[in-house]
Backbone as ProteinMPNN parsed JSONL, in Angstrom:
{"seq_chain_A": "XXXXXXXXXXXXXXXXXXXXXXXXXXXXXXXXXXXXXXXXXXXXXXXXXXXXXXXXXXXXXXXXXXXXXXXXXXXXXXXXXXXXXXXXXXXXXXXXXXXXXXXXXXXXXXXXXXXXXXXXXXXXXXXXXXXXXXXXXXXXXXXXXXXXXXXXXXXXXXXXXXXXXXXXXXXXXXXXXXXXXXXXXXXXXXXXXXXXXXXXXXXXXX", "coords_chain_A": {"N_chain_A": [[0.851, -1.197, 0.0], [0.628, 2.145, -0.951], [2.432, 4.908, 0.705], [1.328, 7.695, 2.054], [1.827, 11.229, 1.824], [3.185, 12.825, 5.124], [1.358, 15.547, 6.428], [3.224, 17.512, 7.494], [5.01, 17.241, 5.611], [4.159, 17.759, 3.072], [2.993, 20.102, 3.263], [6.156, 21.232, 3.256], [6.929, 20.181, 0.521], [5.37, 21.714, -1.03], [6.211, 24.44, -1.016], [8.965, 24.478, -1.552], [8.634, 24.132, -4.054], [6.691, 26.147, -4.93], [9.049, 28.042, -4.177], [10.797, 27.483, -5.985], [9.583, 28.343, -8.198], [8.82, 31.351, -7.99], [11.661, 32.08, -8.091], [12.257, 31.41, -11.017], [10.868, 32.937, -12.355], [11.56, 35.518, -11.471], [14.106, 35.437, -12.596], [13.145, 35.545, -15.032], [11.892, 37.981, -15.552], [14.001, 40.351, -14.657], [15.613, 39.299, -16.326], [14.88, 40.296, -18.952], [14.472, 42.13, -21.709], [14.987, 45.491, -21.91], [12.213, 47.364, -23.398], [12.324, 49.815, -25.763], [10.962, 53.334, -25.32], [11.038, 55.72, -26.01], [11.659, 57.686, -29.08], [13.916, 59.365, -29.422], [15.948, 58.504, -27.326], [16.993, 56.477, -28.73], [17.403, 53.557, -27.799], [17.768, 50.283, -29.028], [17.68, 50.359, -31.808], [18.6, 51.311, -35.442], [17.758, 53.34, -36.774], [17.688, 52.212, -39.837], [16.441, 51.886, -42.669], [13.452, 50.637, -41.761], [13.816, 50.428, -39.199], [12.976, 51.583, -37.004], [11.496, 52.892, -33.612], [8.041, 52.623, -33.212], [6.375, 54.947, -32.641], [6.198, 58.122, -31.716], [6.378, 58.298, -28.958], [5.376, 56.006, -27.159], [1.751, 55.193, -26.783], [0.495, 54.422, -24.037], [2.17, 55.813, -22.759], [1.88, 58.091, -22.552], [-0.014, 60.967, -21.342], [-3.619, 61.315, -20.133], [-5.197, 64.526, -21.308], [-7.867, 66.495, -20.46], [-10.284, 67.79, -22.797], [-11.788, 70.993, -23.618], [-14.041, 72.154, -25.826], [-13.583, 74.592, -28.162], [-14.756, 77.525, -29.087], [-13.17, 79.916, -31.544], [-10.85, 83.096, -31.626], [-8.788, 82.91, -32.67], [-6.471, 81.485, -35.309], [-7.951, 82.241, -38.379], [-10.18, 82.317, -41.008], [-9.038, 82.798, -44.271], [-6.675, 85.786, -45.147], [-6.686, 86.962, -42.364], [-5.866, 84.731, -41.033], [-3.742, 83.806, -42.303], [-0.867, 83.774, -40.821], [-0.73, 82.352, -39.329], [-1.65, 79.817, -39.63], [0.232, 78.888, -41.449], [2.789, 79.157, -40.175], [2.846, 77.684, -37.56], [2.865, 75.048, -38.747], [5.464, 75.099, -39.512], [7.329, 75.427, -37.733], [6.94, 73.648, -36.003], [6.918, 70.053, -36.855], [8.872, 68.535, -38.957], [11.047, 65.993, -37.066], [14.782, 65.425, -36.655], [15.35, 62.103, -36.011], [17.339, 59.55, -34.061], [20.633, 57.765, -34.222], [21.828, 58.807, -36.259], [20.316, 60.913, -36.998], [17.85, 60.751, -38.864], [15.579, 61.997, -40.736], [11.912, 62.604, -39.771], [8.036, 62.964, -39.736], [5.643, 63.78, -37.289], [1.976, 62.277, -37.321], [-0.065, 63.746, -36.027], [0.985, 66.225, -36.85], [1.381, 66.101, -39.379], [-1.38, 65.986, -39.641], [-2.393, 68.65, -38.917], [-0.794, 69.63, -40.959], [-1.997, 68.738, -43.321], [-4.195, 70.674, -42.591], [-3.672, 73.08, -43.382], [-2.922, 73.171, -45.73], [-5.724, 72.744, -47.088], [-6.487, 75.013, -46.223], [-5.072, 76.977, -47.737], [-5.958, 75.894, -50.198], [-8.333, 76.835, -50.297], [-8.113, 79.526, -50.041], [-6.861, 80.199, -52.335], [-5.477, 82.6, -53.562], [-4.152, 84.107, -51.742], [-1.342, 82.579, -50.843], [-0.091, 82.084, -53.331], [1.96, 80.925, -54.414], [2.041, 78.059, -53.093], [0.383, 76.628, -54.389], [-2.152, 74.542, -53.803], [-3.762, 71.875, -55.513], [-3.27, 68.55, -56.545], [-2.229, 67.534, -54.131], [-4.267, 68.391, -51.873], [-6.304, 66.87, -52.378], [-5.297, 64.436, -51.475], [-4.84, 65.784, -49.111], [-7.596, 65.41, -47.9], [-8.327, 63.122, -48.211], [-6.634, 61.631, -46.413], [-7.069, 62.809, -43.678], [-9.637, 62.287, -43.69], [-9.24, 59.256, -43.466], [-7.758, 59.398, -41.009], [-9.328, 60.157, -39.241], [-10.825, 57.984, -39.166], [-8.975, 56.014, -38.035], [-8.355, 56.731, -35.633], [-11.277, 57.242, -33.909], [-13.409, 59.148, -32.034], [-15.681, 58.926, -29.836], [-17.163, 60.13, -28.228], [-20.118, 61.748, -26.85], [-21.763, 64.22, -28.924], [-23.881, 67.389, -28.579], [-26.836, 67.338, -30.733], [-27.136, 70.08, -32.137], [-25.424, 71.807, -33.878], [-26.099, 73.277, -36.309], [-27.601, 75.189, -35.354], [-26.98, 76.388, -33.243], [-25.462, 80.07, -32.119], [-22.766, 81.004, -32.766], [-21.145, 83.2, -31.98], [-22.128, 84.193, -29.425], [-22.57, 81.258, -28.057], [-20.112, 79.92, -27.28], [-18.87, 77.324, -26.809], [-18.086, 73.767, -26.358], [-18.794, 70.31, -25.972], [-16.88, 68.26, -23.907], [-13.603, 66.823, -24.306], [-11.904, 64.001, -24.315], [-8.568, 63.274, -24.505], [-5.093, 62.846, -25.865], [-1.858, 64.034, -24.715], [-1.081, 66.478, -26.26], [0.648, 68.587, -25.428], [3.007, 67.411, -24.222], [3.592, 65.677, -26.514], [4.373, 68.188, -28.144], [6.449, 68.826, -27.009], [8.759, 67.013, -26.762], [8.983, 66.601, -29.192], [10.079, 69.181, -30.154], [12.592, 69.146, -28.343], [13.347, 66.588, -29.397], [13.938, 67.603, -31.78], [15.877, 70.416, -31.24], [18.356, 68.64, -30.049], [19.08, 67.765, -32.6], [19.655, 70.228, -34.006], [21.754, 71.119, -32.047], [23.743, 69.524, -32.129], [24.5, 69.956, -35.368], [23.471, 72.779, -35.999], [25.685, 74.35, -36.194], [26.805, 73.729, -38.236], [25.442, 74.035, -40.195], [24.482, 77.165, -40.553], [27.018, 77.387, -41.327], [26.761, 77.171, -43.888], [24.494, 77.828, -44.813], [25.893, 80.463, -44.869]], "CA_chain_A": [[0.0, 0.0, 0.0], [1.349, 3.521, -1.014], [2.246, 5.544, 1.798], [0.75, 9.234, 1.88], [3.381, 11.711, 3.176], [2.485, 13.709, 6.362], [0.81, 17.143, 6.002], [4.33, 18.747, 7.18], [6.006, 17.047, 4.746], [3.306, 17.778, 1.647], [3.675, 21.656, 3.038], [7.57, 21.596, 2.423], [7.112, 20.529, -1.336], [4.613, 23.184, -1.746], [6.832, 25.697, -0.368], [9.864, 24.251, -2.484], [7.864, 24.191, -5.534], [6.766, 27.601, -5.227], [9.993, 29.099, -4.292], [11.245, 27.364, -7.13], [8.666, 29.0, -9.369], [9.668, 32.614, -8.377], [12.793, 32.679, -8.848], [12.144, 31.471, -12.354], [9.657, 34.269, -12.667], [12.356, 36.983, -11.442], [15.215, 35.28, -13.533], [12.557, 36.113, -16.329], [11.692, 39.404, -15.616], [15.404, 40.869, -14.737], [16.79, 39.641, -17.895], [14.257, 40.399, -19.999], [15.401, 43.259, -22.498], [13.786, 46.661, -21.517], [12.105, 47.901, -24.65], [12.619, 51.253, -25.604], [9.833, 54.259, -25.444], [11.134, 57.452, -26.285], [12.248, 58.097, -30.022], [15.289, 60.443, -28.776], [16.768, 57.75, -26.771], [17.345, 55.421, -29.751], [17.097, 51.962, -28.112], [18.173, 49.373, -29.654], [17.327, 50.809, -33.189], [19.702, 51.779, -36.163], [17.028, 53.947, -37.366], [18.474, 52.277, -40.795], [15.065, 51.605, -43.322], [12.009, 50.399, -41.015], [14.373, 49.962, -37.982], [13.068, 52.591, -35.742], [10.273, 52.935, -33.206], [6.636, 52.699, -34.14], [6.149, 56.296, -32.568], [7.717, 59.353, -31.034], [6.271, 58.233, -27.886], [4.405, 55.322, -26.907], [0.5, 55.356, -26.59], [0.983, 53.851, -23.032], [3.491, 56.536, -21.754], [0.672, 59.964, -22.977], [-1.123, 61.485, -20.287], [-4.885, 62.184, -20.798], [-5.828, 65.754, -20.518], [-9.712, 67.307, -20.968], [-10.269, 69.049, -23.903], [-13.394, 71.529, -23.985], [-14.159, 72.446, -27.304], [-14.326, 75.847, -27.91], [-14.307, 78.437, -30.729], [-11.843, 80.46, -31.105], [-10.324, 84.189, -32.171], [-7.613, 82.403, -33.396], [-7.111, 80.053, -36.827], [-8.799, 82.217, -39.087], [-9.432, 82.023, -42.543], [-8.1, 83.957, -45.334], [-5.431, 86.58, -44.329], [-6.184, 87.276, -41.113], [-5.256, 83.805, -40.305], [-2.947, 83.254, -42.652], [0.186, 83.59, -40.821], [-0.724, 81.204, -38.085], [-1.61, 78.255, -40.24], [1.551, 78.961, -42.062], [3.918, 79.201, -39.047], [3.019, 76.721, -36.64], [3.892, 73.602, -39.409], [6.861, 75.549, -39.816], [8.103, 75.753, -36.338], [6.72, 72.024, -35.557], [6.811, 69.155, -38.284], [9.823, 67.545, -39.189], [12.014, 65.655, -36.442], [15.579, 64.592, -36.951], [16.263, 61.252, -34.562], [17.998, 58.506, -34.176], [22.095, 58.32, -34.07], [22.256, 59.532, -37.588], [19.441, 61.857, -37.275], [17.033, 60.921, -39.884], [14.068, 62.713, -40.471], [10.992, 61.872, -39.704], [7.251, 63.492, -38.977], [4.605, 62.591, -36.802], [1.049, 61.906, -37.651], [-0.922, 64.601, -35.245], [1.493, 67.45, -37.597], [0.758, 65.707, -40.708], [-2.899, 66.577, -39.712], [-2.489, 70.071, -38.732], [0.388, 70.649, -42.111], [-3.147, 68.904, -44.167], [-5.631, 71.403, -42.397], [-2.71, 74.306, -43.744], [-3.181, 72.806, -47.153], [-6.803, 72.455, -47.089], [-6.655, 76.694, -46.072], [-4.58, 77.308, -48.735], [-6.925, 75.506, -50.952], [-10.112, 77.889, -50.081], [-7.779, 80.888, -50.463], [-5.306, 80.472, -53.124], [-4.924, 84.163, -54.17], [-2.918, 84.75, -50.646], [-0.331, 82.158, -51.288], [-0.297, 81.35, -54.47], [3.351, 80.158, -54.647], [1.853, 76.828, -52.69], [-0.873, 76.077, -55.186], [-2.306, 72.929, -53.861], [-3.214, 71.027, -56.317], [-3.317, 67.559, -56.278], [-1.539, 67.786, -52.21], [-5.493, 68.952, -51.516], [-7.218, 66.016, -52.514], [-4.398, 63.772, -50.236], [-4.906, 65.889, -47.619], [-8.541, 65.459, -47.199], [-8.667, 62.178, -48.09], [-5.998, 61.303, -45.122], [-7.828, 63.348, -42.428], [-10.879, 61.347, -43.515], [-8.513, 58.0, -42.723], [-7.439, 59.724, -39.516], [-10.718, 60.119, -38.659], [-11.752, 56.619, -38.596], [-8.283, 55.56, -37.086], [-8.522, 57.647, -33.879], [-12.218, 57.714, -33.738], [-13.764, 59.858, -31.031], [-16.724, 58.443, -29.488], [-17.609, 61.486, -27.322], [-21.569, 62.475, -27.498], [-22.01, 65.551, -28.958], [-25.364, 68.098, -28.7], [-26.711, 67.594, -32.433], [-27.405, 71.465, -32.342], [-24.327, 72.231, -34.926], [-26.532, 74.544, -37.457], [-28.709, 76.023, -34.685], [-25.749, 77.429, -32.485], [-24.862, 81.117, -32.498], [-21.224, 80.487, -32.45], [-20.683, 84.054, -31.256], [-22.558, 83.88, -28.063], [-22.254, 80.638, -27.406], [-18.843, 79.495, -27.999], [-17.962, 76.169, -25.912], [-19.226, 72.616, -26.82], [-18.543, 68.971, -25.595], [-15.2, 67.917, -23.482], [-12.989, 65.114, -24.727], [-10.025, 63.462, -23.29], [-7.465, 63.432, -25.061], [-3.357, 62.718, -25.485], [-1.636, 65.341, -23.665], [-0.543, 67.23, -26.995], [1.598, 69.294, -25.37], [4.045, 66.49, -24.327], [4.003, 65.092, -28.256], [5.149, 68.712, -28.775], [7.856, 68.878, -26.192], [9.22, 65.606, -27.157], [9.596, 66.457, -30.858], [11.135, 69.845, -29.915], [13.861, 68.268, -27.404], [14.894, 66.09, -30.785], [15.039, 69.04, -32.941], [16.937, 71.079, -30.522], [19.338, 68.025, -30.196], [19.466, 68.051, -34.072], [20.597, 71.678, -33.821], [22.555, 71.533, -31.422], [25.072, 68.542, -32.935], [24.44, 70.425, -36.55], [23.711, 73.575, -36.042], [26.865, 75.281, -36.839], [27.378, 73.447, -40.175], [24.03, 74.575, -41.257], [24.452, 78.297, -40.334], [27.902, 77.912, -42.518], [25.973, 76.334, -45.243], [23.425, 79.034, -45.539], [26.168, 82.021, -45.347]], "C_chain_A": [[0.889, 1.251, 0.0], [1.217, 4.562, 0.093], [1.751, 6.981, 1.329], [2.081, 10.278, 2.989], [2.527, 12.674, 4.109], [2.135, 15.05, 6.075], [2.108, 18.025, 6.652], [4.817, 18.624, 6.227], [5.407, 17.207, 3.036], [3.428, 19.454, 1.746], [4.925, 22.285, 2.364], [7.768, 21.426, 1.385], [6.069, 21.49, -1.757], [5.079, 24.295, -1.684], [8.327, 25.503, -1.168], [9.278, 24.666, -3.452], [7.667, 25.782, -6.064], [7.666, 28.651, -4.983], [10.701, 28.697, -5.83], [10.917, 28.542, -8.803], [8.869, 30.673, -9.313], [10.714, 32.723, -8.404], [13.204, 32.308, -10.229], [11.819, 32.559, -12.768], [10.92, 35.242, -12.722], [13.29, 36.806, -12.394], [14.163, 36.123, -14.671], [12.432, 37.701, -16.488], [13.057, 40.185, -15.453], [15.922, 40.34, -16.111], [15.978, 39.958, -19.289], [14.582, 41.66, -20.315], [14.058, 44.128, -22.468], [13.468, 47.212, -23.571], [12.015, 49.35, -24.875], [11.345, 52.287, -26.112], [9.922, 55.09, -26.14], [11.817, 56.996, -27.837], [13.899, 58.201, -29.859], [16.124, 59.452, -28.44], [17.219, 56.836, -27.555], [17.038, 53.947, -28.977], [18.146, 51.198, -28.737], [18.291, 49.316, -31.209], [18.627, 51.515, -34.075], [19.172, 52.825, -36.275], [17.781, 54.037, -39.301], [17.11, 51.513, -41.565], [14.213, 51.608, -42.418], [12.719, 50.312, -39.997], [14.284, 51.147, -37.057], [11.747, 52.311, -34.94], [9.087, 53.208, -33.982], [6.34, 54.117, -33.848], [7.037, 57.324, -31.72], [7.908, 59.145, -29.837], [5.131, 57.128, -27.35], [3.556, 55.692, -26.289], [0.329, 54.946, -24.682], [1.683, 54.945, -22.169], [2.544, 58.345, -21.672], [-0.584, 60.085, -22.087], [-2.708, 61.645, -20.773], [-4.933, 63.302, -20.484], [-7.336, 65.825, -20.96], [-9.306, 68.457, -21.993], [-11.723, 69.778, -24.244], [-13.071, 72.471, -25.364], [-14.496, 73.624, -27.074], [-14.135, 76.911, -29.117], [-13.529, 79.185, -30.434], [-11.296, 81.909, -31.937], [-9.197, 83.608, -32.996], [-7.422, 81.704, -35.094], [-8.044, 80.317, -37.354], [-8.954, 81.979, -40.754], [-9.167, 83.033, -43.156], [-6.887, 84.855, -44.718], [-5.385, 86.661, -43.293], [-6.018, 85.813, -40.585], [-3.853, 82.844, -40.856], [-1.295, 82.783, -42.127], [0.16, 82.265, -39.686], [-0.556, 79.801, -38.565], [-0.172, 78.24, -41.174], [2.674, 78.638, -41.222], [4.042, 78.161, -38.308], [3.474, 75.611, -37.852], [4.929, 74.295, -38.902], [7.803, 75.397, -38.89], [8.371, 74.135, -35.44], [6.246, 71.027, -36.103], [7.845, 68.347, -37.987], [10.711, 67.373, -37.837], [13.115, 65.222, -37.145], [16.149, 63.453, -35.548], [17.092, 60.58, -35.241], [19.944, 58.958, -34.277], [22.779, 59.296, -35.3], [21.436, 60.641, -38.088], [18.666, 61.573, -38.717], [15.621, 61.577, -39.387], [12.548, 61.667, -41.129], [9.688, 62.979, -39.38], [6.29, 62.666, -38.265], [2.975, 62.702, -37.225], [0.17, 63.286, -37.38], [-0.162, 66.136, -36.581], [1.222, 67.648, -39.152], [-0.617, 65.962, -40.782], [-2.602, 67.883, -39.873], [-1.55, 70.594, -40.603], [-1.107, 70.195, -43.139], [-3.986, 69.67, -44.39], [-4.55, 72.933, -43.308], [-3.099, 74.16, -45.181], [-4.346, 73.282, -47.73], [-7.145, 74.324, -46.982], [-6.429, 77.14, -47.485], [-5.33, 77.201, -50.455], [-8.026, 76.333, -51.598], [-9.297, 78.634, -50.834], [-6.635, 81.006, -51.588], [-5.028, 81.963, -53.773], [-3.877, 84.344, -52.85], [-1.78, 83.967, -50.35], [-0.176, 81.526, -52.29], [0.943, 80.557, -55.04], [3.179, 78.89, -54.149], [0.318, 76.417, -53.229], [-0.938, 75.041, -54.664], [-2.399, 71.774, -54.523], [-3.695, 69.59, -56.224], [-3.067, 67.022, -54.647], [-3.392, 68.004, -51.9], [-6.346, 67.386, -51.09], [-6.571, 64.747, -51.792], [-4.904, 64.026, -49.201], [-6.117, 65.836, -47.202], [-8.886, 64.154, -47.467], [-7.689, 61.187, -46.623], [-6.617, 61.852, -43.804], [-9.185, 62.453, -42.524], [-10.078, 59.754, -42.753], [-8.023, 58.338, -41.315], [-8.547, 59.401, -38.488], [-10.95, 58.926, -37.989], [-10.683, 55.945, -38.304], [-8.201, 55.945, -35.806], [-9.985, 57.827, -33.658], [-12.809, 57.81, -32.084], [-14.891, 59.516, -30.779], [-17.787, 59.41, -29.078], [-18.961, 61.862, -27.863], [-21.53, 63.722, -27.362], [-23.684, 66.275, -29.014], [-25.42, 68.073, -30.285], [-27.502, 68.716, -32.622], [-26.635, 72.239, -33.181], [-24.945, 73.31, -35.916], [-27.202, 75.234, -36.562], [-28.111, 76.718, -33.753], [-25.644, 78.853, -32.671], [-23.684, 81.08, -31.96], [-20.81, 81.688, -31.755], [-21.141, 84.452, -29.773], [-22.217, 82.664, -27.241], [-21.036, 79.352, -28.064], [-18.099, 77.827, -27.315], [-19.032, 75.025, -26.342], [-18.805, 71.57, -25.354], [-17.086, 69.203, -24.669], [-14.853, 66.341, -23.793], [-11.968, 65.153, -24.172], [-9.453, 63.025, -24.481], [-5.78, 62.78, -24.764], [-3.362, 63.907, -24.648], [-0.595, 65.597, -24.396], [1.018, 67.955, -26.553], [2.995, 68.577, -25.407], [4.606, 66.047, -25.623], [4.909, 66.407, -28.184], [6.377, 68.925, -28.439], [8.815, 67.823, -26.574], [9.924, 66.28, -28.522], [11.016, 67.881, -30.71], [12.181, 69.726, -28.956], [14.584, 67.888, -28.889], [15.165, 66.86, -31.472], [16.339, 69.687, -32.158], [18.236, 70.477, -30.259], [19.782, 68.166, -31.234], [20.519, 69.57, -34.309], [21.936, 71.93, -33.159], [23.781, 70.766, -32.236], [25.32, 69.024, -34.054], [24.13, 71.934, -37.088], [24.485, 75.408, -36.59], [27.284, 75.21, -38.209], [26.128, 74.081, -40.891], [24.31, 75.875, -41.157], [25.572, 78.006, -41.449], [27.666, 77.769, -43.801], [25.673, 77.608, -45.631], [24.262, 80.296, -46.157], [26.602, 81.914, -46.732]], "O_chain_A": [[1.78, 1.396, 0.837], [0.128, 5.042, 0.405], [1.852, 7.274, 0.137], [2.729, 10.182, 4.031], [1.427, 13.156, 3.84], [2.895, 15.636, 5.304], [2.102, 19.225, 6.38], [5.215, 19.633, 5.644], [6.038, 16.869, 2.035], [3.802, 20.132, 0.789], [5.035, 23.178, 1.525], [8.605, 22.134, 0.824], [6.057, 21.972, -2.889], [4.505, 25.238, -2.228], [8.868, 26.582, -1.406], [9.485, 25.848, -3.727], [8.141, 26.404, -7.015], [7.468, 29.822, -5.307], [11.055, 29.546, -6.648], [11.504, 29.082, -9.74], [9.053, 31.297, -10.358], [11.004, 33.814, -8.894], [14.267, 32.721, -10.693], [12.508, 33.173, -13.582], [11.302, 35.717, -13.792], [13.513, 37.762, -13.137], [14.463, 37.248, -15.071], [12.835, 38.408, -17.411], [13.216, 40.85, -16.476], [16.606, 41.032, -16.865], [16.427, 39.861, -20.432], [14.971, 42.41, -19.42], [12.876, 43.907, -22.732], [14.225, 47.33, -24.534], [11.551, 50.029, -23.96], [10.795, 52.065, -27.191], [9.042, 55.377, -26.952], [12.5, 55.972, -27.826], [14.79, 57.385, -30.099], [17.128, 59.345, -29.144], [18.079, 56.166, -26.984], [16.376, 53.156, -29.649], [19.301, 51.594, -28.889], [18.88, 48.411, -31.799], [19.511, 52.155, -33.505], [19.926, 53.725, -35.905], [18.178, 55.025, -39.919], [16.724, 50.491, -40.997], [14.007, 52.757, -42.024], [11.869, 49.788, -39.276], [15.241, 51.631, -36.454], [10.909, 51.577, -35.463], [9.019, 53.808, -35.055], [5.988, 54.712, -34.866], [8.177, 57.266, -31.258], [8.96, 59.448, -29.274], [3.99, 57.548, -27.156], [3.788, 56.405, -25.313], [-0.317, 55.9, -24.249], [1.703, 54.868, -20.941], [2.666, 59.325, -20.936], [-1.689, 59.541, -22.101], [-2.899, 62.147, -21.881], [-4.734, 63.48, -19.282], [-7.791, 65.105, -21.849], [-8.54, 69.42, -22.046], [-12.595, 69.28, -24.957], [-12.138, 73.202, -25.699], [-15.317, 73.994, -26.235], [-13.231, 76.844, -29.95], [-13.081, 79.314, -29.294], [-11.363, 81.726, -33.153], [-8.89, 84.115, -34.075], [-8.374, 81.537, -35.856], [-9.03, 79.58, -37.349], [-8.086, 81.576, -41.529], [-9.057, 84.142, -42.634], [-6.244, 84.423, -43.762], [-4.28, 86.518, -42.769], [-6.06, 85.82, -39.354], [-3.232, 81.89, -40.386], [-0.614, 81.895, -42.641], [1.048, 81.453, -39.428], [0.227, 78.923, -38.202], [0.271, 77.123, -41.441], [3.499, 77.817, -41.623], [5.131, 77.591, -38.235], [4.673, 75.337, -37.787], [5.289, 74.037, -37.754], [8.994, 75.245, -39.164], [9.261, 73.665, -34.732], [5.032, 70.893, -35.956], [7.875, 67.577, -37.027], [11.162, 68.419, -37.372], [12.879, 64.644, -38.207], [16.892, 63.68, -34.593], [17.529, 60.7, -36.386], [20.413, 60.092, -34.369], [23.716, 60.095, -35.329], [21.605, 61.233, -39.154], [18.988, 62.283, -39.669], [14.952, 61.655, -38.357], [12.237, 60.842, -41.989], [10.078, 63.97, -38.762], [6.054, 61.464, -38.388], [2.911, 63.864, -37.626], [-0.272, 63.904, -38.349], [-0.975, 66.927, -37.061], [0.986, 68.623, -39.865], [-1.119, 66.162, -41.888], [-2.542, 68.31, -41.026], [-1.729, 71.652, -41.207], [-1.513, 71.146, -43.807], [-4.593, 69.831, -45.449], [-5.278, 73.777, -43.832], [-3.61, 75.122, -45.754], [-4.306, 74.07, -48.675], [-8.031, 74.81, -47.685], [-7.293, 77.564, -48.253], [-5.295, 77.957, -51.425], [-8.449, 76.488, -52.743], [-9.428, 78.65, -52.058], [-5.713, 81.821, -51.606], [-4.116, 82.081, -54.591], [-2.747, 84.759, -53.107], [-1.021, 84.518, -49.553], [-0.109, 80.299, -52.213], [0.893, 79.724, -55.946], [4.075, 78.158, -54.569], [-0.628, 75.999, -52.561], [0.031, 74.297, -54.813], [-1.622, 70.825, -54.414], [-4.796, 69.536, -55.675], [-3.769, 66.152, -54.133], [-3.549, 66.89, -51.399], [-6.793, 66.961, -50.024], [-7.416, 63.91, -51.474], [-5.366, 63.228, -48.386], [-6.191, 66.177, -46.022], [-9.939, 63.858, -46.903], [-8.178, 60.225, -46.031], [-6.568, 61.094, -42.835], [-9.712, 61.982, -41.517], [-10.408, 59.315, -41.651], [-7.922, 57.414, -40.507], [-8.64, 58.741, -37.453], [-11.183, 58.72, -36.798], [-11.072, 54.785, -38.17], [-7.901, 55.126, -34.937], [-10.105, 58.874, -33.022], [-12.728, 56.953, -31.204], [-15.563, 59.832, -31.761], [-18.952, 59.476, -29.471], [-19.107, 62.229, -29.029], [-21.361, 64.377, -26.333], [-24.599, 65.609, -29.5], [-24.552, 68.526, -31.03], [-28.561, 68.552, -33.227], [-27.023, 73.396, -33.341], [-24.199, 74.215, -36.291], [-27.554, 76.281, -37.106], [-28.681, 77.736, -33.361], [-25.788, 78.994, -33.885], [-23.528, 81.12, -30.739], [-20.051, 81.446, -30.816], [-20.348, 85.055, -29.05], [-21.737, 82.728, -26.109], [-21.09, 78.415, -28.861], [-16.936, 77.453, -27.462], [-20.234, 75.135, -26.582], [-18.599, 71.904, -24.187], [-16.368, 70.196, -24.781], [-15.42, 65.258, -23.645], [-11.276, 66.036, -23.665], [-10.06, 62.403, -25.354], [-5.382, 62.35, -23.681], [-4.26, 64.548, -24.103], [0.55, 65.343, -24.023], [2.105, 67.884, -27.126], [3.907, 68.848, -26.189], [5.813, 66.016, -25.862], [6.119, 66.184, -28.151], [7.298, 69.166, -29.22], [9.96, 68.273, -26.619], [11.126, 66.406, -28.757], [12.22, 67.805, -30.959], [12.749, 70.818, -28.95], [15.593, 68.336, -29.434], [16.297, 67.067, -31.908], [17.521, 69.483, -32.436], [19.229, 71.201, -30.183], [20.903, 68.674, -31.273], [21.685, 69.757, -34.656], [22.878, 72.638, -33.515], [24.632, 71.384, -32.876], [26.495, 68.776, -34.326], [24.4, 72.318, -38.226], [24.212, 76.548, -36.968], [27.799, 75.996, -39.004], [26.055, 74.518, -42.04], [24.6, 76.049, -42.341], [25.216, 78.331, -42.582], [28.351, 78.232, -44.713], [26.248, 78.337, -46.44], [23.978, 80.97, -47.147], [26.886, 82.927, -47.37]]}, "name": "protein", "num_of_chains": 1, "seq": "XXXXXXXXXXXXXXXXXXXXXXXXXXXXXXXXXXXXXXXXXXXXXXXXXXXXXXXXXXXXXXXXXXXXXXXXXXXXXXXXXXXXXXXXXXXXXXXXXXXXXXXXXXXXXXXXXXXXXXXXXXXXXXXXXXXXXXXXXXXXXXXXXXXXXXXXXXXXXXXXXXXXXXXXXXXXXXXXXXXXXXXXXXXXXXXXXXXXXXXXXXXXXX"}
């Protein structure tokens, strides 16, 4: 007849067993290779064809903020808003990362440089040196694909034609990335870019 072992001695292989089992666990987790977040920091990446991060900043690592919708003095059309939609691409668009600095943009700028397009479009007498063009019909067919990749759930009041936008100027609140960070991020890598290159470019230009 098969003996049964004593309930101390069925405790001590449960208590073996499971020390056994974490320090598998920790071996696993300590050597497991940290994966890399930030753009800037390169990683493990050449940034040599497809060999770079999927974004500037993982989805995972972006704060939410509240965003109340609201109209705005700002971002108007035709001239008096022309210099704004002109400037901001200009100032915030292209990154150079990685060790060799390639350039790169990100998605959220590629919207805003489309909605610039899409201005330009309405008004072409006030820059007519960036005729759109064919660029037009891109850029509104990509903001439509944006659309339904990031789609916003958020219930809105369906009062949109019955509004007086000048009285009452505030809608819905959505949560959101936390924009600002994307932009801090990108300007950090430019400013690195500059800084390492900088000087050769200024001698370039003179």
């Amino acid at each position: 007849m098969r003996r049964l072992l004593s309930p101390q001695s069925t405790l001590a292989v449960v208590c073996l067993v499971a020390s056994a089992a974490q320090v598998f666990i920790a071996r696993g987790l300590l050597t497991r290779p940290a994966k890399p977040r930030y753009a800037p920091r390169h990683g493990n990446h050449s940034y040599v064809g497809d060999d770079h991060p999927l974004y500037l900043i993982a989805p995972d690592d972006m704060p939410k903020v509240a965003l109340a919708i609201e109209e705005s003095v700002h971002w108007e059309l035709g001239d008096a808003g022309l210099e704004q939609w002109e400037l901001y691409v200009k100032e915030h668009s292209w990154y150079k990362l990685g060790p060799n600095y390639h350039g790169f943009v990100v998605t959220m700028y590629h919207d805003i440089h489309c909605l610039r397009v899409l201005h330009r479009a309405l008004f072409p007498v006030i820059a007519p040196q960036h005729a759109a063009g064919g660029h037009a019909q891109h850029c509104l067919n990509y903001l439509r694909q944006m659309a339904l990749c990031r789609p916003d759930l958020t219930l809105e009041p369906p009062d949109v034609l019955a509004r007086q936008w000048d009285v009452d100027r505030s809608r819905s609140t959505h949560l959101c990335h936390d924009w600002s960070l994307a932009q801090r991020r990108g300007d950090e890598a430019q400013a690195a870019w500059l800084s390492a290159f900088g000087g050769a470019l200024a001698t370039s230009r003179a």
